[in-house]
C-alpha positions as CSV (number, residue, x, y, z in Angstrom):
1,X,31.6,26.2,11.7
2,X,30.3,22.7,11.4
3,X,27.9,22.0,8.5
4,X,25.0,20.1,8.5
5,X,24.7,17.0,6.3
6,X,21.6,16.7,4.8
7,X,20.1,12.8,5.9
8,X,19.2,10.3,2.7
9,X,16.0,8.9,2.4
10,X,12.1,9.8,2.4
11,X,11.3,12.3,5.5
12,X,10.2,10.6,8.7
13,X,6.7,10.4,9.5
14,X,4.5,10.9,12.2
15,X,4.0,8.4,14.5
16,X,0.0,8.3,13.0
17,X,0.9,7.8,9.9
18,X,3.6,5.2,9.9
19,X,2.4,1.6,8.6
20,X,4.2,-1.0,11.1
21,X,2.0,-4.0,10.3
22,X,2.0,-6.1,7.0
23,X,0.2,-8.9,5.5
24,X,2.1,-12.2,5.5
25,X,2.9,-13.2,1.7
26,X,0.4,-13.6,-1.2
27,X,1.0,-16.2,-3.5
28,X,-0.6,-15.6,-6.6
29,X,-0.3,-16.9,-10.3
30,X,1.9,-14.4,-12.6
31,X,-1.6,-13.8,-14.5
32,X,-2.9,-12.3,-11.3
33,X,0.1,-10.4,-10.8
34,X,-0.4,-8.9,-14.0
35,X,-3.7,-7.9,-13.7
36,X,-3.0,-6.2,-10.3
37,X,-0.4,-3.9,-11.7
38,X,-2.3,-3.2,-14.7
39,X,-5.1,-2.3,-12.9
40,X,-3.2,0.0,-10.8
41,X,-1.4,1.4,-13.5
42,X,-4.6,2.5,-14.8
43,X,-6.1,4.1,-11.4
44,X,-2.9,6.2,-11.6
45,X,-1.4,4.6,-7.9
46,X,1.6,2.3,-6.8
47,X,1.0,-1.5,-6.4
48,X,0.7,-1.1,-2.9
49,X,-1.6,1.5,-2.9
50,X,-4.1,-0.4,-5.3
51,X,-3.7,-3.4,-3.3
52,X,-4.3,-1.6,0.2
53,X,-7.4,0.5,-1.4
54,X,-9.1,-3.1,-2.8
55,X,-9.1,-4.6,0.3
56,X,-10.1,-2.0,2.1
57,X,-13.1,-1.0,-0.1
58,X,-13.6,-5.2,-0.1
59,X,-13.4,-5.5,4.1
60,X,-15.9,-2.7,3.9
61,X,-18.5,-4.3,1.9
62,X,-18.0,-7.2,3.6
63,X,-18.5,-6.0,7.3
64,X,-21.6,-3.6,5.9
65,X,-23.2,-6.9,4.9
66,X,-22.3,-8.4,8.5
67,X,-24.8,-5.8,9.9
């Protein structure tokens, strides 16, 4: 009887929820940096997901103002 091997890494996602697209590099200063992980550490989320969240509350704003 063959076993199955159980595959490493996260499970796969659906297709609709799979990021493919990323910003090109951020240079910041290592204050910034700091901040930005602080700040997340305190929301309770992952770099990533602070950073994503900002800019997408930010882009909102912005195009609300745009009319």
């Amino acid at each position: 009887m063959k076993e199955t091997k159980n595959k490493r890494g996260a499970p796969q996602k659906p297709e609709n929820k799979k990021r493919t697209k990323r910003l090109p590099v951020v240079q910041l200063f290592e204050s910034e940096l700091i901040n930005y992980e602080e700040a997340a550490e305190l929301e309770g989320k992952n770099k990533s997901d602070w950073v994503r969240d900002t800019l997408n509350a930010q882009a909102k704003r912005s195009l609300k103002k745009k009319g």
